[in-house]
N, C-alpha and C positions, 0 to 999 in steps of 0.2 A: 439166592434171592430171598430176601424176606418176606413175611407171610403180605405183610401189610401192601408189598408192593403190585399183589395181584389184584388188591382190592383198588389201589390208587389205577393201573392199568387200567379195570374195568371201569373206573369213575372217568376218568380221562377219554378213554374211549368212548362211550357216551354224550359226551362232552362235544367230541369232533362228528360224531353222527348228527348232534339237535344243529348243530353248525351248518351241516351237509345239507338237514332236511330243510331249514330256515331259507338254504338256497334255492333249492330247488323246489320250492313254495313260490318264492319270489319269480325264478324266471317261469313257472307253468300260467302267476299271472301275466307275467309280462307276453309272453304269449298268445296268453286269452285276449290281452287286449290290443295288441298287435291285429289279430281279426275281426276284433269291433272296429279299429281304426280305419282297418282295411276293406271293409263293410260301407264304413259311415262317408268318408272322404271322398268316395268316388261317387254318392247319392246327394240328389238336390235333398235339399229342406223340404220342398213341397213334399215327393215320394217320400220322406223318411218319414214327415208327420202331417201325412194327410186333413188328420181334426183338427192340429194348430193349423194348417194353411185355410180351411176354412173360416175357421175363425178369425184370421188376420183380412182375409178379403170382406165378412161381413162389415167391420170395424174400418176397412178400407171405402166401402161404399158408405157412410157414412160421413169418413172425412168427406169422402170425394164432393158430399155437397157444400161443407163448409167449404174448400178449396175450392169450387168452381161463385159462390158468392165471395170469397177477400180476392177472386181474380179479376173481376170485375171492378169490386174496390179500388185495387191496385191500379187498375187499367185509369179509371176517374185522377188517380190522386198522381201519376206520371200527366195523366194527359194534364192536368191543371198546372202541374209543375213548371213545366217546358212549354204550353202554350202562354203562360202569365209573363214569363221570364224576361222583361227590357233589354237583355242584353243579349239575346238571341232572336231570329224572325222565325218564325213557324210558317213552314213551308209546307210544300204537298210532299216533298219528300220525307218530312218528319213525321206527315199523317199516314205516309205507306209504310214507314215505318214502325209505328204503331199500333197499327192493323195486324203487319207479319206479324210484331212481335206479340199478341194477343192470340190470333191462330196457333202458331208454335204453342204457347203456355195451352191455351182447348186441347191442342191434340195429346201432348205431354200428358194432361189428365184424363183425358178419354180414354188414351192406346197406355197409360203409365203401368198397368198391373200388368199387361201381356208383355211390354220390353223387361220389363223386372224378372219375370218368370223366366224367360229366352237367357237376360245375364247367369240368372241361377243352375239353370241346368249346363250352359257352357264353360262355369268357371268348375261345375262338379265333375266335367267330362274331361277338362284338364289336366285337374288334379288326379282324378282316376289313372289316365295313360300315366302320370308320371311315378305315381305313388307304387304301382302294380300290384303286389306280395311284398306286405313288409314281414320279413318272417328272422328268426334269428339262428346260427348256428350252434349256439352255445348251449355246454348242456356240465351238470356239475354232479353227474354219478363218479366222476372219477377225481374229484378235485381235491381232497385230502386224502388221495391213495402213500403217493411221496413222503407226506409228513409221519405219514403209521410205521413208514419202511423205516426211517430212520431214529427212530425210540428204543430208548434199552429198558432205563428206572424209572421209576414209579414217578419219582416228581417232574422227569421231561413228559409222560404223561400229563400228570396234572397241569403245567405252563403251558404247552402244545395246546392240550384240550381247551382249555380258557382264552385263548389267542384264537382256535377256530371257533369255537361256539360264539365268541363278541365280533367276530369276524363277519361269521355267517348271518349272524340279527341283524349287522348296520346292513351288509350288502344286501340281506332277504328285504329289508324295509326303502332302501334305496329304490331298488327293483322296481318293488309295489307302486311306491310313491311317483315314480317316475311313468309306469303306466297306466296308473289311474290320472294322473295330473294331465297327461297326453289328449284321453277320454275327455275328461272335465272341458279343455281346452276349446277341443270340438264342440261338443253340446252348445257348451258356453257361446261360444260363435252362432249357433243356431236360434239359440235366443235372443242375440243381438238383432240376428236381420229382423227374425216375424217382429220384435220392438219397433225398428226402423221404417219397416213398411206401412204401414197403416199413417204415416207423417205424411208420405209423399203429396198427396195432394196439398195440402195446406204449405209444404214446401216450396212447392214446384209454382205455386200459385202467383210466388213472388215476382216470377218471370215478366208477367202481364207490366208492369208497372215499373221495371227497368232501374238502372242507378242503382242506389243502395240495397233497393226492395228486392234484387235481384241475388244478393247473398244468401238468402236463406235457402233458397235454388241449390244454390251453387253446393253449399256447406253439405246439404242431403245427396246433391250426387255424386260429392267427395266422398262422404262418409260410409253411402251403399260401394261403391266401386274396392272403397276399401275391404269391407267385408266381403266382395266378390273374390279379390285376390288373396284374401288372409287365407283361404283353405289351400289355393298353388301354392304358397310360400312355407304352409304346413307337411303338405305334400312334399316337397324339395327339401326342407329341413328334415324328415325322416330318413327320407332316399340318401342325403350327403352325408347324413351324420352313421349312418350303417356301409356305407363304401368305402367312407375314410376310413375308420378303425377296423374293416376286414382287409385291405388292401395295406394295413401299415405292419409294421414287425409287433411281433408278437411278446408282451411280457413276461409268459410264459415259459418262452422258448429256452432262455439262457439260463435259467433260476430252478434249485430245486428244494425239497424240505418246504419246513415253516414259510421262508420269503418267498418261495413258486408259490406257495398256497395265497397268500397274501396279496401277492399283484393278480395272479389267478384272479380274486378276485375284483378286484380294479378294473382288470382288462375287460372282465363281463357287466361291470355298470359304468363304465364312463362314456360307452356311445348310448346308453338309454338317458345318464344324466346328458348328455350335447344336445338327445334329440329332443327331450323335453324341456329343456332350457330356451331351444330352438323355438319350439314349437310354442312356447308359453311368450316369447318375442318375437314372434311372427306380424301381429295388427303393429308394432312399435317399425319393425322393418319396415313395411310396407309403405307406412306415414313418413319414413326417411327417405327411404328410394324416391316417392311419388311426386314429395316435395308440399304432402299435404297436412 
């Protein structure tokens, strides 16, 4: 063996170590954030951020007065509507009418922050049962043991080592990306509702006055209900996308050397990229399913 080839081994091998480490950087995040997930998913918004929820309720009393004056509005500009109208009679059953539908839009805005609160903690207690322990098997102390067995020279050294060290950065950055993105997703979500809620009055107000006026009702308790179920659908997309690829054949299994190492590492991000893909198409399923 020549001298240079101990020096190429040790480069080489170094090489498939920053590879190694690159991995397993990536999965102790993925990990970490596996437990934020598993933390966050199963808690209302209100408990996670007690200071926003106050603040969304102060800025909700607020609307709540402008919403309770355009209900009223509304209630004037339906009732002129349908009572003017020549080609309909206005009955008493149109003014019982009117009445419920006025009561209904009061109580909506009265009682609207307690049912809000009731949705939020039941669609966290959903997700919670379903979500359980998202936790992973995989672990990558041993993952380029195969590829060291089978080296003789210097230069499969250096080609080896260059193939796991580029190997190890995409999968360690995959990893990452994939569970920080997961994290982002949720949060993201949490910012959406406290945005949403503080509308509802002024929403909901539209009810009063019936016909068109009634869409903007409508569209807010699409778009809350949506955000209700985007965390179950988060929930379920973590849970499917970790049973499918532990319950399927293994990449692993058949392969050894360089290409074991290489699907090796395929096998350990392609159910983090499903779940995060998942999870990042979660509000877009929902709105498909829902028909909203």
């Amino acid at each position: 063996m020549a001298w240079y080839d101990g020096v190429l081994e040790a480069f080489g091998n170094g090489l498939i170590d920053s590879g190694q480490w690159f991995m397993e950087i990536g999965i102790g995040v993925w990990k970490a954030s596996a437990n934020i997930v598993t933390s966050i998913i199963s808690v209302s918004p209100i408990s996670y951020a007690p200071d926003a929820w106050g603040i969304v309720t102060t800025v909700y009393q607020s609307f709540l007065g402008i919403g309770a004056s355009l209900m009223s509005l509304y209630f004037v500009i339906g009732w002129c509507r349908e009572s003017i109208d020549i080609k309909n009679s206005f009955t008493l059953e149109n003014m019982f009418r009117f009445f419920l539908r006025l009561s209904i839009t009061a109580g909506l805005l009265t009682s609207g922050l307690g049912l809000i609160r009731e949705f939020l903690y039941l669609s966290s207690a959903v997700a919670g049962d379903i979500s359980g322990t998202l936790t992973t098997s995989y672990d990558a102390g041993n993952l380029f043991t195969s590829v060291r067995e089978g080296l003789s020279g210097g230069a499969e050294w250096i080609a080896s080592g260059l193939i796991c060290f580029l190997g190890g950065i995409i999968g360690g950055f995959i990893i990452v990306g994939s569970g920080i993105g997961i994290v982002i997703t949720i949060m993201r979500r949490f910012f959406k509702i406290f945005l949403c809620i503080p509308f509802a009055p002024v929403a909901l107000a539209g009810f009063a006055g019936g016909g068109g006026l009634s869409q903007t009702g409508i569209a807010w308790i699409k778009t809350f209900f949506t955000y209700c179920l985007e965390v179950v659908v988060i929930a379920l997309a973590l849970v499917i996308a970790f049973k499918m690829f532990s319950s399927g054949t293994s990449f692993f299994a058949s392969e050894d050397g360089l290409v074991g190492a290489i699907l090796r590492i395929c096998e350990i991000c392609l159910p983090m990229l499903t779940a995060a893909a998942c999870v990042k198409g979660a509000e877009e399923t929902v709105r498909r399913c829902m028909g909203l």
